[in-house]
N, C-alpha and C positions, 0 to 999 in steps of 0.2 A: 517496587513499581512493576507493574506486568502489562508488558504491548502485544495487543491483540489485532488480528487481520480485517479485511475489509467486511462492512458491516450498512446494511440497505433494505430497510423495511418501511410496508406500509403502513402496520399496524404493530400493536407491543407482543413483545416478542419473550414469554416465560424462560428466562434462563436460569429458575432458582436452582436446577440440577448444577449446571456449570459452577452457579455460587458457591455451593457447598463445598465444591473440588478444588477451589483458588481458593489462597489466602486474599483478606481482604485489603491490601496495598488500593497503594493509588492506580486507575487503570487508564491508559492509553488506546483509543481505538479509531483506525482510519471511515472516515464517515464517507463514504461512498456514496455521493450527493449529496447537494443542499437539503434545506428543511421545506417544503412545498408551502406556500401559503392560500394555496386554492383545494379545493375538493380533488382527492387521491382518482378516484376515478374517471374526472375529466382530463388524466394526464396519461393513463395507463397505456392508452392505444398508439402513444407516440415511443420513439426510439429513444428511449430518456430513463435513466433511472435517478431517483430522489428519496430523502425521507419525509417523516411525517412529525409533528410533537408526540402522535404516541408511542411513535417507535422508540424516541429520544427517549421518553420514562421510562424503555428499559434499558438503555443503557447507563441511566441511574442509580438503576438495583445492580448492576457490576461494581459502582464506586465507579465508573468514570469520571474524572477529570479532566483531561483533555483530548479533545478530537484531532487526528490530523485532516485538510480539504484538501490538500494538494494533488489530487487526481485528476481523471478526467472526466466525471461525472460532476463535479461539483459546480459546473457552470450549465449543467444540461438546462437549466431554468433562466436561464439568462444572468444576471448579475442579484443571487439573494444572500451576498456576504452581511448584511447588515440584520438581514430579517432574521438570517440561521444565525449569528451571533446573539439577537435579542432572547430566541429560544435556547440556547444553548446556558446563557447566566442565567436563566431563572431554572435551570435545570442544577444549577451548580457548578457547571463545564465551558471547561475556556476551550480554543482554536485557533491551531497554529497551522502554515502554510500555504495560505491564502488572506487575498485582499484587494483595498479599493484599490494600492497601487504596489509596486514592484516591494517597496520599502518596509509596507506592513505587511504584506505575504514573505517577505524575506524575517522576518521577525519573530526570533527566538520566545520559548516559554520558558520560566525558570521552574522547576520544583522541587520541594525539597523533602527528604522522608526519611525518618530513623537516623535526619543526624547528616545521610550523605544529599549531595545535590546535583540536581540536571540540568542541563539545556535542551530543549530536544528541539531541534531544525526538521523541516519536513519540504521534501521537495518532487515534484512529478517532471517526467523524463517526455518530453511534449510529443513523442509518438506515440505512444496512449492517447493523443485526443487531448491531452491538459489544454485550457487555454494560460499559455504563458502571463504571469503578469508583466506590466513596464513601468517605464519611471511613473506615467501619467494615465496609465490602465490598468482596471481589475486584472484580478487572477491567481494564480498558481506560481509557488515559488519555484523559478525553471532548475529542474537539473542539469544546469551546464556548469562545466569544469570550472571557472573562472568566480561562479557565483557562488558555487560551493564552497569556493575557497575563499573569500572574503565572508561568508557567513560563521564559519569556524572559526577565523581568525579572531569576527571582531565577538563570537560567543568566547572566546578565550581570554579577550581583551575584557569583556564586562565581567567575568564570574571564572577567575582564573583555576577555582578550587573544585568546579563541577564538573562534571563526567557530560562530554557531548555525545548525543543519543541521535543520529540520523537517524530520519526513517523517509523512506525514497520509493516513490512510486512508480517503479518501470518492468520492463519486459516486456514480453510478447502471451498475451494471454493463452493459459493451456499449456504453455513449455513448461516442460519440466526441469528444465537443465538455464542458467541465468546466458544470458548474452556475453559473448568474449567483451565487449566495450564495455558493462557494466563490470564486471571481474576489474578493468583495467582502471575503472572509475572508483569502484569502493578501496583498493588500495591508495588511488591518489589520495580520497578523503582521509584515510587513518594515517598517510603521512603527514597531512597538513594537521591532525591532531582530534579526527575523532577515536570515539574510543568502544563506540557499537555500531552497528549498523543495519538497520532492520528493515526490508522491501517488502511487498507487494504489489500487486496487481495482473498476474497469471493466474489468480485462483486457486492455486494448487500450491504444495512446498517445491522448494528448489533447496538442494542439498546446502550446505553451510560453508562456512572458511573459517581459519583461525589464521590470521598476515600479521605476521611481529606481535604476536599474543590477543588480539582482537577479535572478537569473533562479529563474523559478516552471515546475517540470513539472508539469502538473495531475495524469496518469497516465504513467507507464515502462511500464506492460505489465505481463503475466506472465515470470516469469525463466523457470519452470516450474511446471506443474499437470500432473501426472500423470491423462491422460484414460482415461475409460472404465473407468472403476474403483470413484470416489467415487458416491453417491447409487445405488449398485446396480450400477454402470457407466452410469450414463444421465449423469454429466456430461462433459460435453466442451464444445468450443467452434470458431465457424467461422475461416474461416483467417486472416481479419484481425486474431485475435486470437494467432496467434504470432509478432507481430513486437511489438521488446518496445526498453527503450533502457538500457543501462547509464552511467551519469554516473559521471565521474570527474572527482575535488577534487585538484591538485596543483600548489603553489605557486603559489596565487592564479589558476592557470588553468583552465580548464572542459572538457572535451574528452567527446563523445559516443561511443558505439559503437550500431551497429545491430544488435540481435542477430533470430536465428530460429529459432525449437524446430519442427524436422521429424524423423517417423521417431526418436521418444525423443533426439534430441542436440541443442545449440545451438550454434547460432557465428552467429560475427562477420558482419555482410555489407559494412560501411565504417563509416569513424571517421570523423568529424565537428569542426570548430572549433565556438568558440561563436558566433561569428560564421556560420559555414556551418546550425550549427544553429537558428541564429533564425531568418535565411533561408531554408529550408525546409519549418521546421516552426514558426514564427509566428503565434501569435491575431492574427485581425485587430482593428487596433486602431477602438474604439468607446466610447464613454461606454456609462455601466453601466446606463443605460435602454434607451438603443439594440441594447446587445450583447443584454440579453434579450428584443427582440422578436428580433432576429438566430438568437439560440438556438430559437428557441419553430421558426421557419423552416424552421432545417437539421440541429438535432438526429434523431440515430437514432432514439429509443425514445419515440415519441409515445403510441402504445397504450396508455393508463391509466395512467400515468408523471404525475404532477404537475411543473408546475417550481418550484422553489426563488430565490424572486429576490433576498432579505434576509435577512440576520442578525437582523435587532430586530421581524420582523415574528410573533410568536411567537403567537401566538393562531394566525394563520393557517399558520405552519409546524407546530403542533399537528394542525391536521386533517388536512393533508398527512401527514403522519406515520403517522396512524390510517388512513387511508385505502392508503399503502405497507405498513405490515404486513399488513392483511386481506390486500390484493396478492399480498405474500408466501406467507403463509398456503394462501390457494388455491392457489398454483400447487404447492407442495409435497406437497397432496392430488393434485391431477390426475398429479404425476410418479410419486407413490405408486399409483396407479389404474394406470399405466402410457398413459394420458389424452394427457400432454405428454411427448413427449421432451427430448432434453437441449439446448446454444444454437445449434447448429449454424447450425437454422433461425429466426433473428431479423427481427422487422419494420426 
């Protein structure tokens, strides 16, 4: 199995190069928006990104199987879990992480290949902009502490012999380096009993973990984002952020690729052991008071960015919270204004 980063096109997207450089396992890939069911062009000019059914057809020619939605793009169209799932099975491709209500976005995929099998849970960290699902509302499966851990459990309880595969949709986009509360969070999950754990949503890689033999990619990258298009054509991104990582699950071994989207294509630039990949691309190791003054240091996105240090610390993640959406908020007018361009240019 090989899970690939965030992935948002208008149009079909020629990956036959990347094909040739992956085996062809079953593929995993985060769908960075719904499926549009209107004309791509009367949507472009809004703050929205989505895909299209021709995009889907390439993610066809990867062997995708299953999509993760649990982001925060995937309600940008209002509620089309239904529509983007009707496109998604006539494509061949299930999706996990979203739904009409808390219970179906909480809702494991089983799969199985060469014999071993998975669970893969998918969940978005609702500072991104996810809309959270509820008992009686669409949505995104929340990554909160509590949900997380009842969704392992009862993946443990259905399918005691498979390998749970998070894949979690947080950060702060652009950072390079993962959030102290996220660090704090991918450990709770491998205690309650995953046994990968694979993020996105900065665009970029965040270096790795290995916690009681585990390995944690905080961020893969983008697989693909189709720039200069989305938000009017004002989003795009600078070049740090086309190098991206494809992981691949096969027979208990862990095996990286380094991918590149230049010029509309992606390929391969070297594969990786997991042992090469730790070595390379390694957190340094630190106790979790230490690494967040560490972060606070060497983080990218200091510029009105709050850091995140805990899980239980909720009063004061609350105002951080209020404080990132305002954040947000503005900066949406200013792109609007044509004020701020697109990320090119980042502090």
């Amino acid at each position: 199995m090989i899970v690939l980063g965030d992935f948002a096109a208008t149009h079909y997207v020629d990956f036959s190069e990347l094909k040739m450089a992956l085996p062809n396992d079953i593929t995993v890939v985060n769908l960075e928006g719904a499926i549009a069911d209107q004309e791509p062009n009367m949507l472009l000019h809004k703050s929205i990104v989505f895909n299209t059914k021709e995009s889907i057809a390439s993610l066809k020619d990867l062997n995708t199987k299953l999509v993760t939605a649990a982001n925060n793009h995937f309600f940008d169209l209002g509620n089309k879990v239904n529509f983007s799932q009707e496109c998604l099975r006539q494509n061949g491709i299930r999706m996990v992480g979203a739904g009409e209500h808390l219970a179906e976005a909480n809702q494991g995929v089983f799969l199985t290949e060469n014999g071993t099998e998975y669970i893969i849970l998918s969940f978005c960290w609702h500072v991104t902009g996810g809309r959270n699902a509820r008992v009686h509302r669409p949505g995104v499966a929340p990554a909160e502490k509590n949900n997380v851990k009842a969704c392992i459990y009862q993946a443990k309880k259905d399918h005691p012999k498979a390998q749970i595969v998070l894949i979690m949709h947080w950060g702060i986009e652009l950072e390079v380096y993962p959030e102290p509360m996220h660090i704090e969070l991918a450990h709770y999950a491998i205690d309650c009993g995953a046994d990968i754990i694979i993020g996105h949503h900065p665009h970029c890689t965040q270096p790795i973990e290995k916690y009681k033999g585990k390995f944690i990619f905080y961020s893969i990258g983008n697989l693909y984002i189709e720039e200069n298009t989305y938000f009017g054509g004002r989003l795009d991104y600078p070049v740090y952020a086309h190098e991206s990582f494809a992981v691949r699950l096969s027979d208990g071994e862990l095996t990286v690729y380094c991918l590149s989207a230049e010029n509309n294509t992606v390929k391969c630039t070297d594969c990786l052991t997991s042992d090469e990949t730790e070595k390379r691309y390694g957190l340094p190791s630190f106790g979790e008071s230490d690494y967040s003054v560490w972060f606070r240091q060497h983080r990218k996105k200091k510029r009105f960015v709050p850091v995140y240090d805990h899980l239980d610390a909720e009063f004061e993640n609350a105002f951080k919270d209020l404080f990132l959406k305002l954040r947000g908020t503005a900066i949406k007018v200013l792109m609007f204004l044509h004020i701020k361009n697109g990320r090119k240019n980042v502090e």
